[in-house]
C-alpha positions as CSV (number, residue, x, y, z in Angstrom):
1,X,135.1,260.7,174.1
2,X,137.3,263.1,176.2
3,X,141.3,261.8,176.6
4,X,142.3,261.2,180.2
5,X,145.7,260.1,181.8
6,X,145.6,258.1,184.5
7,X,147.8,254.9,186.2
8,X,147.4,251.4,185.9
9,X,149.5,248.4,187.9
10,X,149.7,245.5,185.2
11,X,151.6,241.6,186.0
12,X,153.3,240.1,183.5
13,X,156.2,237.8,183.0
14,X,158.6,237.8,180.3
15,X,162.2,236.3,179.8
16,X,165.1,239.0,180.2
17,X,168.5,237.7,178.7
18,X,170.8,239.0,180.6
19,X,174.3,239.4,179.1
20,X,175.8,236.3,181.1
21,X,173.3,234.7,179.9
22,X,173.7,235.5,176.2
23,X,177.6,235.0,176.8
24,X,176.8,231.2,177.7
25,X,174.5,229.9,175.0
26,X,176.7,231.8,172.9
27,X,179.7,229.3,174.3
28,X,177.9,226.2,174.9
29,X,177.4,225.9,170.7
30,X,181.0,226.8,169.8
31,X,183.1,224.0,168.5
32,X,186.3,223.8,170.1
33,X,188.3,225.2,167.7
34,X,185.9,228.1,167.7
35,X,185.8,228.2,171.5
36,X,189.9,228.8,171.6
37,X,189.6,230.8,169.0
38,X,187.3,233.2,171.0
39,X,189.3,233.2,174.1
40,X,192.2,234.2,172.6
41,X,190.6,236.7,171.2
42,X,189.6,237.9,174.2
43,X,192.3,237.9,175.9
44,X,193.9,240.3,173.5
45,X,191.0,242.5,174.1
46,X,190.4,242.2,178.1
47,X,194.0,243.4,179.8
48,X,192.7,241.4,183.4
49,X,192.6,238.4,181.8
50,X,195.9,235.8,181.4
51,X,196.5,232.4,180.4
52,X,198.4,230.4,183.0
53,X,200.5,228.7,180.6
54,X,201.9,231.3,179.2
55,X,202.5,233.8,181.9
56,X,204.2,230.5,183.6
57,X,206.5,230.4,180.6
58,X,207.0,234.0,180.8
59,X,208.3,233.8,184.4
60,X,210.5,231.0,183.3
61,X,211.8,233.1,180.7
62,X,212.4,236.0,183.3
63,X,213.4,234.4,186.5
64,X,215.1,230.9,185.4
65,X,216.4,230.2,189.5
66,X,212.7,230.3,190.3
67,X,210.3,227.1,190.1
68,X,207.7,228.1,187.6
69,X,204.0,228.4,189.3
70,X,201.5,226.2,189.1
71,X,199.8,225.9,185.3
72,X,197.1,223.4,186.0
73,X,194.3,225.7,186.9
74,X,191.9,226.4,185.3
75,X,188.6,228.0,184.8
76,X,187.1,226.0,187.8
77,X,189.8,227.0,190.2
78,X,188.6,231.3,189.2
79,X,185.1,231.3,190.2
80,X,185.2,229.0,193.6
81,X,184.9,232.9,195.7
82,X,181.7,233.2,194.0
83,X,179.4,231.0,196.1
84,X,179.0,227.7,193.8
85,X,179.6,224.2,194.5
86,X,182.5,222.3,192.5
87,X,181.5,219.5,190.9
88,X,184.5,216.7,190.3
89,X,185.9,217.0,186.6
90,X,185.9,213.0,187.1
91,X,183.2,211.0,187.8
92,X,182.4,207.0,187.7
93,X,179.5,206.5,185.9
94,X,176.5,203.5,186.9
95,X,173.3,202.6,185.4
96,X,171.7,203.7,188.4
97,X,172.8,207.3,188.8
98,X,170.4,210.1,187.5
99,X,171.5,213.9,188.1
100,X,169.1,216.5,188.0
101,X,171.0,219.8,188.3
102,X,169.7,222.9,186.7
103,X,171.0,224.4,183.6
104,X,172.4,227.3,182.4
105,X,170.9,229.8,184.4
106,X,170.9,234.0,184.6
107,X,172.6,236.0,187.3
108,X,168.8,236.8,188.7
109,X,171.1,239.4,191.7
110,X,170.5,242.5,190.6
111,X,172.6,245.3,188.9
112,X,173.7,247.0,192.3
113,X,174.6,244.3,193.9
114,X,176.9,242.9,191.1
115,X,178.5,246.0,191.0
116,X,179.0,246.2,194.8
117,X,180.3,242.7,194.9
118,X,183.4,242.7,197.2
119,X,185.6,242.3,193.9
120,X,189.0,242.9,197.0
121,X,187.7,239.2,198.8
122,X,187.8,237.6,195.4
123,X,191.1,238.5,194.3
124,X,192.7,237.6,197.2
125,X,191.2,234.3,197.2
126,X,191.1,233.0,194.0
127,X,194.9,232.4,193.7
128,X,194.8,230.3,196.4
129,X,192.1,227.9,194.8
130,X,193.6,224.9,194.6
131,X,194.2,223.8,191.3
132,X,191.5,221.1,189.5
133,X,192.9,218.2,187.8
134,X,193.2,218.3,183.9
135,X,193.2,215.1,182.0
136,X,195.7,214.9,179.3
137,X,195.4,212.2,176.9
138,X,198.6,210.0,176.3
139,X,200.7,210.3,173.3
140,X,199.5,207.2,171.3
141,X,196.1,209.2,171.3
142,X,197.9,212.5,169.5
143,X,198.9,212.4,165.5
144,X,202.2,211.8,165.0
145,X,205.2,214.4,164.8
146,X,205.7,213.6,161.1
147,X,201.8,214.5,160.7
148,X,202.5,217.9,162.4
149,X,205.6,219.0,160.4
150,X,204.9,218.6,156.5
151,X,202.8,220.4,154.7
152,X,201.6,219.5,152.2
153,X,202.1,220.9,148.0
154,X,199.6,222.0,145.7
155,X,199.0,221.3,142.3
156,X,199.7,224.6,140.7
157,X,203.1,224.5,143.2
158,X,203.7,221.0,141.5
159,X,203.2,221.8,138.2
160,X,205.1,225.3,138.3
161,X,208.1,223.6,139.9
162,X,208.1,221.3,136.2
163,X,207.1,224.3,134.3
164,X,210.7,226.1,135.4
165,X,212.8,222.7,134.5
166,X,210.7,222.4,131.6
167,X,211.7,223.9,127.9
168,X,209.0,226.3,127.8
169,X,210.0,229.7,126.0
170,X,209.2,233.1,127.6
171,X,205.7,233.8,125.7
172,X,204.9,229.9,126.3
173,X,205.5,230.0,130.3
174,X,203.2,233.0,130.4
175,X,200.2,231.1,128.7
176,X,201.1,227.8,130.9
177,X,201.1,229.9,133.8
178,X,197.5,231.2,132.8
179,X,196.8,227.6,132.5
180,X,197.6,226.1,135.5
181,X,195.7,229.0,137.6
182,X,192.8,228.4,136.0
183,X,192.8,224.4,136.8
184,X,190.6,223.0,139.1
185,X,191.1,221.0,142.8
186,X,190.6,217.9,140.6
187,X,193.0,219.0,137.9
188,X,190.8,220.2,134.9
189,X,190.9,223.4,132.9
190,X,188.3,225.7,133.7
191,X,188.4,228.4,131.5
192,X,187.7,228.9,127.8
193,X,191.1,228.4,125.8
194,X,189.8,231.4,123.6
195,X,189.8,233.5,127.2
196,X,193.3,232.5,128.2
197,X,194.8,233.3,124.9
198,X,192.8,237.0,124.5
199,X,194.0,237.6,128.0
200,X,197.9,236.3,127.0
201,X,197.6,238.0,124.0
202,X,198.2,235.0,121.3
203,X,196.4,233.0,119.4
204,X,194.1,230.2,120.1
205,X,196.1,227.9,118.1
206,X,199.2,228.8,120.0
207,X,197.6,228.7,123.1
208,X,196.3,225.0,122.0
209,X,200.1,224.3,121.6
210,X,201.0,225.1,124.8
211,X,198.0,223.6,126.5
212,X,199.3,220.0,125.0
213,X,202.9,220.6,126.5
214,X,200.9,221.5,129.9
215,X,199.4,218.2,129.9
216,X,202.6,216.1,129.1
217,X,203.7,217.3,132.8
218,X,202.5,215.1,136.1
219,X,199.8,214.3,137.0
220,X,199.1,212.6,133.9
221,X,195.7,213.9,132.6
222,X,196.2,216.7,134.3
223,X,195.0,220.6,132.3
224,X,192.0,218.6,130.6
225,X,188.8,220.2,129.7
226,X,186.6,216.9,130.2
227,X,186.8,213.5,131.7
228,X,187.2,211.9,127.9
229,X,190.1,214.3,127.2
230,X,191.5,213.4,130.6
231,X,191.6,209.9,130.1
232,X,192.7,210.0,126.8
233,X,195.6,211.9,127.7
234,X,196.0,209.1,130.5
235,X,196.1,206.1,128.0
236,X,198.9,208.3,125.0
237,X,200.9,209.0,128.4
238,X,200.9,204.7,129.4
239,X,201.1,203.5,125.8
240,X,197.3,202.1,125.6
241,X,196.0,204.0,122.9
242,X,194.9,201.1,120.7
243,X,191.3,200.9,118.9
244,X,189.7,199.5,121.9
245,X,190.9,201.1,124.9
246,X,190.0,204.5,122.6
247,X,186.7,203.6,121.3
248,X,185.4,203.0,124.9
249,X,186.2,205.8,126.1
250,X,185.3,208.2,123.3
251,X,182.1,206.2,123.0
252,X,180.8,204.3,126.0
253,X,181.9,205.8,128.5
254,X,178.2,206.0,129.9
255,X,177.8,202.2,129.1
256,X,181.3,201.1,131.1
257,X,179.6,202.6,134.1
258,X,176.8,200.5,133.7
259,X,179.1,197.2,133.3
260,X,176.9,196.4,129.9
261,X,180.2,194.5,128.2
262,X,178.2,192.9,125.7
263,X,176.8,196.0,124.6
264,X,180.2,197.7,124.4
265,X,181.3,194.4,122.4
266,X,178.6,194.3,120.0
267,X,179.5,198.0,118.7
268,X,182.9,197.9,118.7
269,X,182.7,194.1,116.6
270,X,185.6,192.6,119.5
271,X,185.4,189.7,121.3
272,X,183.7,190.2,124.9
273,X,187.2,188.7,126.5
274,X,188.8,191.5,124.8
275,X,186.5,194.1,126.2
276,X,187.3,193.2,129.2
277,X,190.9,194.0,129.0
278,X,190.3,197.1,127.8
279,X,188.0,198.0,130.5
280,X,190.6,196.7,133.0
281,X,192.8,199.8,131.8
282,X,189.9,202.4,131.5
283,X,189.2,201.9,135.1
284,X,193.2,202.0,136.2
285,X,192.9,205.5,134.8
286,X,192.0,208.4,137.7
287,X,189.6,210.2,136.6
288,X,190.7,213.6,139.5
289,X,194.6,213.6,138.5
290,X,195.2,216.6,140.4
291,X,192.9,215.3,143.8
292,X,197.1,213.5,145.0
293,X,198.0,217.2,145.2
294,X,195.9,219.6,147.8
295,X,197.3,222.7,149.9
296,X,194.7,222.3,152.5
297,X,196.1,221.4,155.8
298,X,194.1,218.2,157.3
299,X,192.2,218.9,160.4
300,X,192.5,217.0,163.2
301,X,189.8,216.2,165.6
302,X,190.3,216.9,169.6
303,X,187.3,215.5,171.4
304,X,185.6,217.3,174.1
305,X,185.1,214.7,176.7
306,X,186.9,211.2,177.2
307,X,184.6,208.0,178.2
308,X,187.4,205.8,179.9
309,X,186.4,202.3,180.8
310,X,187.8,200.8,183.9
311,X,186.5,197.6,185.2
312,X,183.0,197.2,184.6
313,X,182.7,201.1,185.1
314,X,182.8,204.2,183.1
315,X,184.7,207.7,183.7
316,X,183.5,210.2,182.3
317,X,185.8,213.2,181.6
318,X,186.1,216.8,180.4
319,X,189.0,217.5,177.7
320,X,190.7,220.3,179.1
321,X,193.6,220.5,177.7
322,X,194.7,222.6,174.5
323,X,191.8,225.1,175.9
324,X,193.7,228.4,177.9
325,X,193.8,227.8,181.7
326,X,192.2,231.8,182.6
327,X,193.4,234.1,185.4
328,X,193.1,237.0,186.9
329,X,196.8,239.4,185.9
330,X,198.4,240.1,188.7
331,X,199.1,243.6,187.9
332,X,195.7,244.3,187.6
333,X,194.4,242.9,190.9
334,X,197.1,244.9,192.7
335,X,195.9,248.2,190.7
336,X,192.7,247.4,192.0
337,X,193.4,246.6,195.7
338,X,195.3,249.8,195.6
339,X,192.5,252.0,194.6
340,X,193.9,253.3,191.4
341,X,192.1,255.8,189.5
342,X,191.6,253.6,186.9
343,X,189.3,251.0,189.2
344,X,185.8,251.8,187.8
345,X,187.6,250.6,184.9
346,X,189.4,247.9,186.0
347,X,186.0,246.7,187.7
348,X,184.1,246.4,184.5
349,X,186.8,244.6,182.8
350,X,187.0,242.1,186.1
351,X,183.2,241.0,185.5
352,X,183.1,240.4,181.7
353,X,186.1,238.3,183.2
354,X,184.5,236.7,185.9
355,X,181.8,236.0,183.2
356,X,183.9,234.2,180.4
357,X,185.0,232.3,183.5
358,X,181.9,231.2,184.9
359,X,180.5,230.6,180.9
360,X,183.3,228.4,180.1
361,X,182.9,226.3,183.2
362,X,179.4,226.1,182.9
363,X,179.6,225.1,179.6
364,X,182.1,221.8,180.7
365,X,180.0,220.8,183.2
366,X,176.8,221.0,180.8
367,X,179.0,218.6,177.9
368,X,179.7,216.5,180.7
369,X,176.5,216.3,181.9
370,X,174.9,215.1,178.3
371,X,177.8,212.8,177.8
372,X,177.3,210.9,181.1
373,X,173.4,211.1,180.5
374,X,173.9,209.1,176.5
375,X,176.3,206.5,178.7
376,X,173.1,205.5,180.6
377,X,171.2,205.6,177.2
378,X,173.9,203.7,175.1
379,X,175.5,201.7,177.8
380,X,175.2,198.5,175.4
381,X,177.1,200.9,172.3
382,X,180.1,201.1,175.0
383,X,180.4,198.1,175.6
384,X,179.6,195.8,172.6
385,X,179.9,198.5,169.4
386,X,177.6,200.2,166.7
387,X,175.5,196.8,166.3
388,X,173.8,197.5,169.9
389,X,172.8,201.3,169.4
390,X,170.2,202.6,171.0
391,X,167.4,204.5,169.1
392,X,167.5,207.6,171.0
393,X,166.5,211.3,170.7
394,X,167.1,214.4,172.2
395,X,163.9,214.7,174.6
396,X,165.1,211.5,176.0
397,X,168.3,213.3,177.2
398,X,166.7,216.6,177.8
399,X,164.1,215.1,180.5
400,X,167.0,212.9,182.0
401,X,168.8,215.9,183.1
402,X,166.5,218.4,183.0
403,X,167.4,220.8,180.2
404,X,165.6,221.9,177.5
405,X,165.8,220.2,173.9
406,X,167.7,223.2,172.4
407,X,170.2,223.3,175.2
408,X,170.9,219.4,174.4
409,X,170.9,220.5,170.5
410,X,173.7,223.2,171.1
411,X,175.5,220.9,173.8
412,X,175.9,217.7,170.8
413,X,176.4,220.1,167.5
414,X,180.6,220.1,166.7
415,X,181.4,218.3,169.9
416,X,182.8,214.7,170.2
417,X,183.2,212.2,172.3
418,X,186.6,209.8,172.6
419,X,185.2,206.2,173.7
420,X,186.4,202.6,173.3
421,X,184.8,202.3,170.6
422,X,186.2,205.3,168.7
423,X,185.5,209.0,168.3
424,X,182.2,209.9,167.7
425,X,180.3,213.0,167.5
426,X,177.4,213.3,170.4
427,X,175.1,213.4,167.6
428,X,176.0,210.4,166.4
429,X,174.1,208.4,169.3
430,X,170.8,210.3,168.3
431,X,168.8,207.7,165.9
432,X,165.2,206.9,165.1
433,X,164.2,203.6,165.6
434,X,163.4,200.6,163.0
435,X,160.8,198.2,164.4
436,X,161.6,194.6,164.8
437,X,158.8,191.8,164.7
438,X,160.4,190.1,168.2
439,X,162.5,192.2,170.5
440,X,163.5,196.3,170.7
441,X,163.5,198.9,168.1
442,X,166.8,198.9,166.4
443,X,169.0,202.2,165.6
444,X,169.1,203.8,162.7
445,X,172.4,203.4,162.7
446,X,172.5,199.5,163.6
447,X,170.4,198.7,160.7
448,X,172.9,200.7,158.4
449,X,175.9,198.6,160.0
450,X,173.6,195.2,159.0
451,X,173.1,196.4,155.7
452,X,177.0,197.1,155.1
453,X,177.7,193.5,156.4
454,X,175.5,192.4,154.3
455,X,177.0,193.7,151.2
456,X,180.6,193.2,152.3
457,X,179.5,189.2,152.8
458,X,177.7,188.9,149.4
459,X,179.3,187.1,145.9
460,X,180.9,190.3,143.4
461,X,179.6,188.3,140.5
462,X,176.3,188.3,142.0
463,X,175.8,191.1,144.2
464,X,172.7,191.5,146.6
465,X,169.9,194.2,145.0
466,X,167.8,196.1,147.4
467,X,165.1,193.9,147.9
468,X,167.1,191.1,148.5
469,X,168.9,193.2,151.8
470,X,165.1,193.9,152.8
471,X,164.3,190.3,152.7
472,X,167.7,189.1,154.7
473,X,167.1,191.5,157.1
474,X,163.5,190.3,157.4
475,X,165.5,187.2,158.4
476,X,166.9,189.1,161.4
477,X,163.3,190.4,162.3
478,X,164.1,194.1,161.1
479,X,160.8,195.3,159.2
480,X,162.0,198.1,156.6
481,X,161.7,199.2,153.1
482,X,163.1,198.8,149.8
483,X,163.6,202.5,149.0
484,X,164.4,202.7,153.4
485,X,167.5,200.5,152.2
486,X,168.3,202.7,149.2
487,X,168.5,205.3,151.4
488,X,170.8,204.0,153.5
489,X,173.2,202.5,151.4
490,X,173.4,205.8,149.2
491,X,174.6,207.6,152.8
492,X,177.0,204.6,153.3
493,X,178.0,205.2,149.7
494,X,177.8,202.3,148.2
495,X,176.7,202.0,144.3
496,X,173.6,199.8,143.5
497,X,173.7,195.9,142.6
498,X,174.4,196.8,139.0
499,X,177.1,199.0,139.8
500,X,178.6,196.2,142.1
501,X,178.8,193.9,140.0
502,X,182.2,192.1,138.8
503,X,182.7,190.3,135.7
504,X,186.5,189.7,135.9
């Protein structure tokens, strides 16, 4: 069979990314911290770009006589020029309303024609967008200064500051500062004595010396090798090292946790009464001494869309603030106009500009879009709390606004929601349902609210065990499982009946 060359038409269709794309989806899953981060980040990397705020403080700075220019706009007021329709940042919300714009969409013009966009028309109007309004939320909503200022100390700080007061000799503070490095977050020694003393260059037995002088300092309990040492340590350092209080916890430990008294009483030949004394001690002790002490810095959470309530209506509204209010530099656009040599340049670095713009927007409007769409889903959860969730999932809110399931996905992963209820992550109103014998499916998250009544209603002495919940909740017409309730009350952390149980 002879080979031949020869021309062929074939259709097909295929989905093309394009890099604005990309840039979106890429956006629209960032967490807002991550999202900042990103921004500034480019904004060290793209010279066009500027953040209101601070080139408003930088004029300030410079030119004091001068009223500073407006700092409210933001990334709606850059992209106006471009041909799209604003949508308002506010907007009441009503059981009746049911939006259907499109997505996240490509840039289908083509190549040429972004590159011969009239980039002179834009930059002359876009300053003179008017500025979008940006909610700020009011001051009882923020943590407090004292929260902001302190930071907090960690245990090996803690413990060196009482190793310098402390009479330690020169070859002992050595070993104790081995020590204390190798301790855990929760205060225990996590390396082999024999290790830290090859390493110092002592012996094992000195190093044993100094480890007791390391865990006389606070936290008591602190530099032990296991939870018995730790709370033997605990009960020399109170005094309570009598034959009791030592032979539970050298012994039944395991036992205590189980709440089996008799048991305990039985070996150790006391009187149950006197057990339980004992065990009142053991279980003052804390088994994580060094958990008080933590460097981390706590993490506070900015939501990315307020639901206000006002009247019998909702507002729903995008968080702008803390997020860089984009520009276009000044000097830039007037190197441009001017017809610099550097403007093929200076027009590359004015789209992936115009891009971030457009993304970020894009990716406000889409957060708002799903928030206002679970409002009409969970309109009951806003107004009467967890008890009247919804079971709900994401192809519910895909088809309400017509997105896909994945877009949803990215849109409610790492964002949440302020409400009067609380703050809440948009995942959080996504639950499968539990059937009910009379009336609608129940959330997930309803039943586990039920269940934690229940438990928080029931006698100590005699706490409820699993299949008692099921049955009470059969009460309420809620058909579920005994190992359905297990599962729920190990994610609500709480311990089992046995565990519950209080005998003093």
């Amino acid at each position: 069979m002879a080979l031949e060359l020869k021309q062929s038409l074939r259709l097909s269709q295929q989905l093309v990314m394009t890099p604005q794309l990309q840039q979106a989806i890429k956006l629209l899953q960032l967490s807002r911290t991550e999202l900042v981060d990103m921004v500034r980040e480019e904004l060290l990397e793209n010279p066009v770009l500027e953040d209101t705020v601070d080139s408003a403080a930088e004029q300030q700075r410079t030119t004091p006589g001068e009223s500073a220019p407006l700092v409210e706009a933001n990334a709606h007021s850059e992209v106006e020029r471009i041909g799209e329709t604003e949508t308002p940042v506010m907007q009441p919300m009503s059981a009746e309303r049911n939006d259907t714009t499109a997505e996240v969409k490509a840039d289908t013009r083509s190549g040429e024609a972004v590159a011969d966009f009239d980039w002179e028309s834009y930059l002359e109007n876009q300053s003179a967008a008017p500025p979008m309004p940006s909610y700020r939320p009011n001051n009882e909503d923020l943590p407090s200064l004292e929260a902001t200022l302190t930071r907090g100390t960690s245990l090996f700080d803690h413990l060196e500051w009482q190793l310098k007061l402390s009479r330690f000799a020169d070859e002992e503070e050595g070993v104790a500062l081995l020590i204390i490095g190798n301790l855990t977050p929760d205060g225990y020694l996590d390396a082999p004595l024999d290790e830290i003393a090859e390493e110092a260059g002592v012996t094992v037995e000195f190093a044993e010396a100094v480890l007791r002088k390391v865990q006389d300092l606070d936290p008591p309990g602190v530099a032990a090798r296991d939870l018995q040492e730790c709370l033997l340590i605990q009960a020399r350092h109170v005094q309570a090292d009598d034959d009791v209080v030592i032979g539970i916890i050298t012994k039944h430990l395991p036992t205590l946790e189980k709440k089996n008294y008799a048991l305990i009483a039985k070996d150790l030949n006391q009187p149950v009464e006197e057990i339980y004394e004992a065990a009142k001690v053991v279980m003052g002790f804390d088994p994580k001494p060094g958990r008080s002490y933590t460097a981390e810095e706590p993490t506070y959470i900015t939501p990315d869309v307020y639901i206000h309530k006002v009247g019998d209506k909702f507002f729903v509204v995008a968080n702008d603030d803390g997020l860089p209010k984009l520009k276009i530099s000044e000097f830039y656009r007037t190197a441009f106009s001017q017809g610099n040599k550097a403007k093929e340049y200076v027009q590359e670095r004015l789209r992936s500009a115009q891009w971030l713009i457009r993304s970020i927007q894009q990716r406000q409007r889409t957060i708002v879009r799903v928030t206002e769409s679970i409002l009409r889903f969970q309109r009951d959860f806003f107004d009467k709390g967890a008890a009247y969730l919804k079971p709900l999932i994401l192809r519910d809110v895909a088809e309400d606004i017509g997105m896909h399931e994945s877009t949803v996905s990215r849109v409610t992963t790492n964002k949440y929601v302020h409400t009067p209820q609380g703050i809440f992550e948009l995942k959080y109103f996504f639950n499968s349902g539990i059937s009910r014998t009379n009336g609608d499916d129940l959330a997930s998250e309803a039943v586990k609210l039920k269940i934690k009544q229940i438990i928080s209603g029931e006698d100590p002495k005699h706490p409820h065990s699993d299949q008692k919940i099921v049955e009470l909740l059969g009460d309420q017409n809620i058909e579920i499982a005994r190992r359905t309730v297990a599962k729920y009350r190990e994610q609500l952390r709480i311990l089992s009946s046995s565990k519950r149980r209080q005998v003093f």
